[in-house]
C-alpha positions in Angstrom: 212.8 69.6 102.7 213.0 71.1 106.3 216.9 71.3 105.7 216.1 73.6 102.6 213.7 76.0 104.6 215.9 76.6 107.1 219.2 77.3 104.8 216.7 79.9 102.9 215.8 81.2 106.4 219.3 81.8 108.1 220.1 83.4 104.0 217.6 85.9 104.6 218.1 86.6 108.1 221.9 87.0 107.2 221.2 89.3 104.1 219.2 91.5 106.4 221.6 91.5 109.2 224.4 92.6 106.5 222.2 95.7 105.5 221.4 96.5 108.8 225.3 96.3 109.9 225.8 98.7 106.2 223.4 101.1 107.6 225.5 101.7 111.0 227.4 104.9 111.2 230.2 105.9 113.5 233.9 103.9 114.1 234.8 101.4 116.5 238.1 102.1 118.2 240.4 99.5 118.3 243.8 99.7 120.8 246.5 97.0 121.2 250.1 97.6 122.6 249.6 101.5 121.6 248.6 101.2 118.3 245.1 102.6 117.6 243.0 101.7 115.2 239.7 103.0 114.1 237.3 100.4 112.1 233.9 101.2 111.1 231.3 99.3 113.4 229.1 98.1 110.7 232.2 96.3 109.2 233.7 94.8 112.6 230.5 93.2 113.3 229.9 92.0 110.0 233.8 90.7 110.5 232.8 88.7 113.8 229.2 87.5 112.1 230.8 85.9 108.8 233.7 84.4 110.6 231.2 82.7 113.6 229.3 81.7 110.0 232.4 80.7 108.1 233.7 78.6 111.5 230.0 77.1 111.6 229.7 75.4 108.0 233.8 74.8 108.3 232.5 72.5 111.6 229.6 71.0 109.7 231.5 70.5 106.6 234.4 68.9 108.4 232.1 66.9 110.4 230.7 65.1 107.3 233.1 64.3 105.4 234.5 62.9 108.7 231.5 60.6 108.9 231.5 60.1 105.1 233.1 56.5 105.4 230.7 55.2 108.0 228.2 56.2 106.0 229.4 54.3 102.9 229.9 51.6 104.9 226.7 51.8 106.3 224.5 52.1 103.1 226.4 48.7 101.7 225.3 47.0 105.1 222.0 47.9 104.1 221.8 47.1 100.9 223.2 43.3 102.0 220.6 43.2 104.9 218.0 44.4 102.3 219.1 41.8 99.9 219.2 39.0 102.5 215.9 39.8 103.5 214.7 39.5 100.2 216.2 36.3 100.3 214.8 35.3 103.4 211.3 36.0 102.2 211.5 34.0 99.0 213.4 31.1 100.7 210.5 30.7 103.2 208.4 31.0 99.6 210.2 28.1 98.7 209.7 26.3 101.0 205.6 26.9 101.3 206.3 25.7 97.9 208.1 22.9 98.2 211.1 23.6 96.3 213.8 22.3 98.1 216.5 23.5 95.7 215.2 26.9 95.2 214.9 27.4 99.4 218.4 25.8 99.6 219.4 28.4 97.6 218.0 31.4 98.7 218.8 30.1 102.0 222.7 30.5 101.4 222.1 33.7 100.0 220.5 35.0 103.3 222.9 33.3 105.4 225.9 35.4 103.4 224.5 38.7 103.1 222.2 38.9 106.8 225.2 38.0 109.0 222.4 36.9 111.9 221.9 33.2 112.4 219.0 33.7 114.2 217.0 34.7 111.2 218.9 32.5 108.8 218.8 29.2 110.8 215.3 28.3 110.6 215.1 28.8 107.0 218.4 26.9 106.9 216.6 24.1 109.0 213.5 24.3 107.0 215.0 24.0 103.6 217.8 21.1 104.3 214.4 19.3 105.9 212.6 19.7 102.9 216.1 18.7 100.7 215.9 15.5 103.3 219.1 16.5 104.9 217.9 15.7 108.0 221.6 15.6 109.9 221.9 19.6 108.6 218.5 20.2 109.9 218.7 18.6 113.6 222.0 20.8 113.7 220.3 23.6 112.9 217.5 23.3 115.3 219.9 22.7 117.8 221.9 25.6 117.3 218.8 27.9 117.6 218.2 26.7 121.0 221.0 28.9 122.1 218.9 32.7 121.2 216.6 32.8 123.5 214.7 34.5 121.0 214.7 31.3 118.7 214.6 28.7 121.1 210.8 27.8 121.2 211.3 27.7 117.1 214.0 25.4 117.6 212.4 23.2 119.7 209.4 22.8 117.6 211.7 21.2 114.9 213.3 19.4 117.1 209.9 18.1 118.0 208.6 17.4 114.8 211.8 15.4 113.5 211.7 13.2 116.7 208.0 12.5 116.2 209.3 11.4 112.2 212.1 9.5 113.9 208.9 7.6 116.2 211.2 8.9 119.3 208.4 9.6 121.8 210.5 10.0 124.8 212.8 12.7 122.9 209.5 14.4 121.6 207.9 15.2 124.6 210.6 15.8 126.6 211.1 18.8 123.6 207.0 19.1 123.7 207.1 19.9 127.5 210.0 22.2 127.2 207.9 24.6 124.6 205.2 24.1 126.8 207.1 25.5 129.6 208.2 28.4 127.9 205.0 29.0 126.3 202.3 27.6 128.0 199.8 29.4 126.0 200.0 27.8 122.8 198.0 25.3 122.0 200.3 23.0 119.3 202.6 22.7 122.7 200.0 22.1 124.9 198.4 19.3 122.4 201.4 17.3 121.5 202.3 17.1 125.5 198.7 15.8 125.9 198.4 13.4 123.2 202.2 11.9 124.4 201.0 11.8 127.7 197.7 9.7 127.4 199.9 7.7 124.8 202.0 6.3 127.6 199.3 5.8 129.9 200.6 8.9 132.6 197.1 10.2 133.2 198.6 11.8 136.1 200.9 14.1 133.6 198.2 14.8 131.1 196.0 16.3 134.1 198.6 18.9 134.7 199.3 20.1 131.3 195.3 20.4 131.2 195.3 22.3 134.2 197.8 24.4 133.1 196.6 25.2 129.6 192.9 25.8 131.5 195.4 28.8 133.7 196.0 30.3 130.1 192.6 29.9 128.6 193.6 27.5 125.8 191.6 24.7 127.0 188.4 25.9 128.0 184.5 24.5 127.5 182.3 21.2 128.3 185.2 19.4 125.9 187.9 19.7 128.2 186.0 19.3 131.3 184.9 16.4 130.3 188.5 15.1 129.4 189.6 16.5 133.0 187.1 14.2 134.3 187.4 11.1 132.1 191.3 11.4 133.1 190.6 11.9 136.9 188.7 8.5 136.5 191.3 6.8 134.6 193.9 7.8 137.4 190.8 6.4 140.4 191.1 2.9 138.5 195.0 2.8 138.1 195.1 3.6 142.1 192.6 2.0 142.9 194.3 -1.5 141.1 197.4 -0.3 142.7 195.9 -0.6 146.7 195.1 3.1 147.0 191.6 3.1 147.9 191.3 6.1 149.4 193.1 7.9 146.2 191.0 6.2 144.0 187.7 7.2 145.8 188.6 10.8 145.5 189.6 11.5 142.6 186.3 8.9 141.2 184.3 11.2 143.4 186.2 14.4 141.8 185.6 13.2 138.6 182.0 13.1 139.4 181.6 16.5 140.2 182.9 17.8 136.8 180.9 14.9 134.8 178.1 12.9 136.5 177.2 11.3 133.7 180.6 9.4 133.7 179.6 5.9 134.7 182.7 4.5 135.4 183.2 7.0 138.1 180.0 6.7 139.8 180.6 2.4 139.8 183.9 2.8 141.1 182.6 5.4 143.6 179.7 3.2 144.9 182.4 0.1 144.8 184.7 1.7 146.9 182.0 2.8 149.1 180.8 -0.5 150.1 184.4 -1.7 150.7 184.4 1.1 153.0 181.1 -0.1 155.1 178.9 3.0 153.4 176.2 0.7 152.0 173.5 3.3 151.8 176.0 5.9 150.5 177.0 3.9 147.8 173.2 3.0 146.5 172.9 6.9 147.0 175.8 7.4 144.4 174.2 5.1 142.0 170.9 6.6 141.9 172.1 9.9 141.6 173.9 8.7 138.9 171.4 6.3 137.1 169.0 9.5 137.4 171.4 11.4 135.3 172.7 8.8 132.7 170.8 5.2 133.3 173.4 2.4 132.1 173.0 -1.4 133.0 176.4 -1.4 134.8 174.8 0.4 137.5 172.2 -1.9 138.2 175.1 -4.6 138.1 176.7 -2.8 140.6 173.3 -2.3 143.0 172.8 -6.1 142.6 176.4 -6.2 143.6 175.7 -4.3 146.8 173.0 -5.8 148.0 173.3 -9.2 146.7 173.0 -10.4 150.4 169.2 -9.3 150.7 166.1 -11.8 149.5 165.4 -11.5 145.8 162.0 -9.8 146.8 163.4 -7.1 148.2 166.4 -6.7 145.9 164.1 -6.2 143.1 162.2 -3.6 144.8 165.5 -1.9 145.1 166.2 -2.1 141.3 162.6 -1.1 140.6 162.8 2.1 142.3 166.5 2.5 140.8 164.6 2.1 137.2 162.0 5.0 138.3 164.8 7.6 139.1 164.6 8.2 135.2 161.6 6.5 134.2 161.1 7.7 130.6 164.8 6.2 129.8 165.1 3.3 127.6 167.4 1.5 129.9 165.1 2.1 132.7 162.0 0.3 130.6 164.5 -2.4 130.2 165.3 -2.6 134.1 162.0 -2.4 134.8 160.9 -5.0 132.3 163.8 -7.4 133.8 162.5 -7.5 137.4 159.0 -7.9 136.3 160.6 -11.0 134.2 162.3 -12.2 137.5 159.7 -11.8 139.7 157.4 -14.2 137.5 154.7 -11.3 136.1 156.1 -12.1 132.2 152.4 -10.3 131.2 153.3 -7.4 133.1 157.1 -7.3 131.9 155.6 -7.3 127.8 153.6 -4.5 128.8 155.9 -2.7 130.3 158.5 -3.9 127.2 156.2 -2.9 124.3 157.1 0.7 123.8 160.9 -0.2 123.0 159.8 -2.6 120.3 158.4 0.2 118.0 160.7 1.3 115.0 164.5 -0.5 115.7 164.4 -2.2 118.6 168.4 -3.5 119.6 169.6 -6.4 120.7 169.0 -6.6 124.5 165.4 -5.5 123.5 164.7 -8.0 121.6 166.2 -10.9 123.2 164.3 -9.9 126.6 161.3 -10.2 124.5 161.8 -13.2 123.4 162.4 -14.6 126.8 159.1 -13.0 128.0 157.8 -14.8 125.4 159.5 -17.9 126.1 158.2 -17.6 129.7 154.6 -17.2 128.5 153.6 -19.0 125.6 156.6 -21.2 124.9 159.7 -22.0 122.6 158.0 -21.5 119.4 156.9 -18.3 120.3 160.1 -17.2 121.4 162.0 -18.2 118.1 161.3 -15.5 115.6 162.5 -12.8 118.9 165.4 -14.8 119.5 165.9 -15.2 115.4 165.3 -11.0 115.7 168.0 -10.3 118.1 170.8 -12.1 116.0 170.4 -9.8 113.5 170.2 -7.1 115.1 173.2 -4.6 115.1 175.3 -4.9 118.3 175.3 -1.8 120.9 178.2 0.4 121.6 177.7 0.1 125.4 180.5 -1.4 127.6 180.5 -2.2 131.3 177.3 -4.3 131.2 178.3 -6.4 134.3 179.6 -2.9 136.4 183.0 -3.7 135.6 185.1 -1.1 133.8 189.0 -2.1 134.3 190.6 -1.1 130.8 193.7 -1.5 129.4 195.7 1.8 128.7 194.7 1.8 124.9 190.9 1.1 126.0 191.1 4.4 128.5 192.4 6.4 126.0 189.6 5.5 123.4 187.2 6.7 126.3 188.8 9.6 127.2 188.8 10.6 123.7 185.3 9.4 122.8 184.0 10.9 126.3 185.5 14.4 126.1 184.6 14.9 122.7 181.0 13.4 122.2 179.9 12.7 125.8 179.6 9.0 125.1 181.7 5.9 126.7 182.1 4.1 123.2 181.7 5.3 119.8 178.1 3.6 117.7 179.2 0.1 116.2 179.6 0.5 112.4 177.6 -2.5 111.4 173.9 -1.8 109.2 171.3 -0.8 111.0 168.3 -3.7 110.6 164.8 -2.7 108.9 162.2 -1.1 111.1 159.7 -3.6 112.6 156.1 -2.4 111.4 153.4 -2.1 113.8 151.5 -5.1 112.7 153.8 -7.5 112.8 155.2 -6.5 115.9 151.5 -7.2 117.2 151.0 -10.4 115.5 154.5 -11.4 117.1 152.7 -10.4 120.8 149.6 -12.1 119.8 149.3 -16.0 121.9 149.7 -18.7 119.6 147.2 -20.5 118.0 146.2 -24.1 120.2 147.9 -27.0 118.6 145.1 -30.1 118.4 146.5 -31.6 121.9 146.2 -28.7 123.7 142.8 -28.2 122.1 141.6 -31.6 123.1 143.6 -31.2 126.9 141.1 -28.2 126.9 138.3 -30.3 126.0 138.6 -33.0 128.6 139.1 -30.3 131.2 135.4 -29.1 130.7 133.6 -32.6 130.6 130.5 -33.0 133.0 131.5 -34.3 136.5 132.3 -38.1 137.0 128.4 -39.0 137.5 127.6 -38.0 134.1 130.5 -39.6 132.7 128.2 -42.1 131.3 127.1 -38.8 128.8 130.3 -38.9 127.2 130.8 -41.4 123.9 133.7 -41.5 122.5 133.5 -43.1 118.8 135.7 -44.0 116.2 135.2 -44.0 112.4 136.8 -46.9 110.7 139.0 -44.6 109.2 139.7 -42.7 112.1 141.2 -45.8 114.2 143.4 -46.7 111.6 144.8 -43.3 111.7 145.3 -43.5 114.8 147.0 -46.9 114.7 149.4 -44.9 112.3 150.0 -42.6 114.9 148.3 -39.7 114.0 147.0 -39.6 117.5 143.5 -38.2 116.4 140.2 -39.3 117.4 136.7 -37.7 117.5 135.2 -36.6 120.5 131.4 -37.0 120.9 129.6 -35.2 123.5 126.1 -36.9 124.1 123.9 -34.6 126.1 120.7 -36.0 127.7 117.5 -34.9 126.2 115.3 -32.9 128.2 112.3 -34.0 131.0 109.2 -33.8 128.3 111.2 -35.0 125.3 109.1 -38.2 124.3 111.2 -40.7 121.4 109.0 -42.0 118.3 107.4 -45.4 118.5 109.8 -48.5 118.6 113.1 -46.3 119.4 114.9 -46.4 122.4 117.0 -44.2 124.6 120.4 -45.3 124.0 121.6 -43.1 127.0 119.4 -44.5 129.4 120.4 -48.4 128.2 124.0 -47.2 128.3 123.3 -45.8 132.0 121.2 -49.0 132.9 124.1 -51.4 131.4 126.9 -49.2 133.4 125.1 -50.1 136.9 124.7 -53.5 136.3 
């Protein structure tokens, strides 16, 4: 359109420049080698304007038909780059799809008509994969490793076909080559992870976390948490290895980013005390218990200062328990060293809130041993018959000891980073709730059998000079009973009668014949 306005511009601006030349009077004298000529000026210069216009479109003309064979040339490249893109797009269709034959296909077609492996190889790759050519494939992949500009797509195949093949070693070794080149994307930055803590190299996995924290593709409590799960996976593995002084740093650095990891904090405190910081240690563990409460810390307190009388390690554990004194685990602790120290009333009172709704299974077998403690085997049972069917808790390190195996870290690392918990909840039925009535019928004493009613009898008999008050008879049918062995006999308490009490005519006081007979 513009190439149209401006011929119908210079075909104006030549028509008027013609008139105006018309419109010129006089001659222009012309002189070579003594012959003189005279030409009218309006005609020479219209001479020298259509010949610099005739040489002008004679250039131009020239010039295109010149260029006329690139040009064809040209247009057919396009119209096979524009078919092989076409191809392209509905190869990678395919293979969405699923078609394996059709993106095969389409694939060959691209490959002929684009002339540029790098956009043809990865649907070449793609498509002998999904055919299950996996030979064609790998070669493929490889050979896009050589464009810089296909490499990381390469290597991602690569990747993925080792992972089908169960090659780890050849799978992260391609994982932590993308990662390199790319360390900002996450599937990279994943699959080096999740190698990493498959092999046990917690060491590894903590630097591809800190680097993907640099690029802001791991960021939040999730990670920070998994930093410092790792971090205390690495403190145990140095720790077991001799390296104390590794082990307490990075358990202390783990701390930092996660106080509620107890693992940390016990390996902390037990490092510590190996160390001759006794008080430093208990500080670690209350700071700890105040944050999260667990019963492996108190394992590990009783650990540290096993050496001091039971009095006064109990008062250590007691203020241990009031560092968090609303926590169930710190009603439990609290409970235990009332147990211990012999107050079993104290230790059911200080027990009964936790028995309300589900109690578990440590709950109810340290009821049962409170009640064992105060009113006997048969009042323990039905606890002790409670606590076997109750689920089992998800809590591990009950004794303060938390040496896994590789697999057992990794479960924690997981569990910890992503739902702030050591274990994941057992998957067993949770038990019916225990109603308030029976749970106080269950705290109730039990009722006296008959021999501890009659033990309770003889203790409140008169003092040994009014012995001579107390009868003991026997029906007939009550001694042969007890000759069966029933063991029952009936008690009769004869009190005397008082000062002015005079008997009837002819009777006798029996109590004061049985008193007179006794003396003599």
């Amino acid at each position: 359109m513009i190439k149209v306005f401006l011929w119908i511009v210079f075909a104006l601006i030549a028509v008027w420049g013609a008139s105006e030349l018309a419109g010129l009077d006089g001659f222009t004298v012309l002189e070579l080698e003594g012959t003189r000529v005279d030409v009218p000026t309006g005609l020479l210069l219209g001479l020298i304007a259509g010949s610099l216009v005739f040489f002008f479109f004679s250039g131009t003309t020239a010039a295109w038909l010149a260029g006329l064979p690139s040009r064809i040339k040209r247009r057919g490249r396009d119209r096979r780059r524009d078919r092989g893109m076409i191809a392209l797009a509905r190869g990678l269709e395919a293979v969405a799809a699923g078609d394996a034959a059709d993106a095969q296909r389409h694939a060959r077609s691209a490959t002929k008509a684009l002339n540029e492996p790098a956009l043809t190889r990865l649907l070449t790759a793609q498509a002998a994969q999904l055919a299950g050519d996996n030979e064609t494939a790998q070669l493929s992949y490889t050979a896009m490793l050589e464009a810089p500009e296909t490499e990381f797509l390469g290597l991602r195949g690569l990747y993925m076909q080792a992972i089908e093949r169960g090659d780890r070693e050849e799978a992260l070794a391609h994982a932590e080559r993308a990662f390199e080149l790319r360390p900002g994307t996450a599937w990279a930055f994943e699959s080096v992870l999740k190698l990493n803590l498959e092999r046990g190299a917690w060491g590894d996995a903590l630097e591809a976390l800190r680097l993907a924290k640099q690029n802001s593709i791991a960021e939040g409590l999730e990670y920070r948490r998994m930093e410092a799960a790792l971090l205390t996976a690495q403190a145990y593995a140095a720790n077991d290895a001799g390296d104390a002084d590794t082990a307490r740093k990075d358990a202390e650095a783990a701390l930092k980013k996660a106080p509620a990891l107890t693992p940390a904090a016990a390996l902390a405190a037990e490092n510590e005390l190996a160390a001759g910081h006794r008080a430093k240690a208990a500080k670690i563990l209350d700071n700890a218990w105040e944050t999260e409460p667990h019963p492996g810390l108190a394992a590990v307190l009783r650990r540290i200062f096993s050496h001091e009388r039971t009095e006064r390690l109990q008062g250590r554990l007691a203020k241990l328990a009031e560092r968090n004194p609303d926590h169930p685990e710190s009603v439990l602790l609290l409970a235990r060293v009332q147990l211990d120290g012999g107050d079993a009333a104290a230790a059911q009172d200080t027990l009964a809130p936790l028995l309300a709704g589900r109690p578990n299974r440590r709950v109810l077998t340290l009821m049962a041993e409170i009640a064992e403690k105060r009113y006997g085997d048969a009042a323990a049972k039905p606890w002790f018959d409670r606590a076997a069917r109750a689920p089992a808790e998800a809590i591990t390190g009950l004794d303060g000891s938390f040496h896994y195996t590789s697999e057992g870290w990794r479960r924690l690392i997981r569990e910890f980073s992503e739902h702030a918990r050591l274990a994941p909840p057992p998957l067993e039925v949770e038990t019916p709730e225990l109603p308030a009535d029976e749970v106080k019928a269950l705290l109730a004493p039990p009722a006296p059998t008959l021999e501890e009613m009659a033990e309770d009898e003889e203790t409140a008999l008169p003092a040994p000079e009014d012995a001579d008050l107390i009868e003991t008879e026997a029906s007939p049918e009550t001694t042969e009973g007890t000759e069966e062995g029933s063991g029952e006999a009936e008690v009769t308490v004869l009190t005397p009668p008082p000062a002015d009490f005079v008997l009837p005519d002819g009777e006798k006081d029996e109590t004061t014949e049985k008193k007179s007979a006794a003396s003599a």
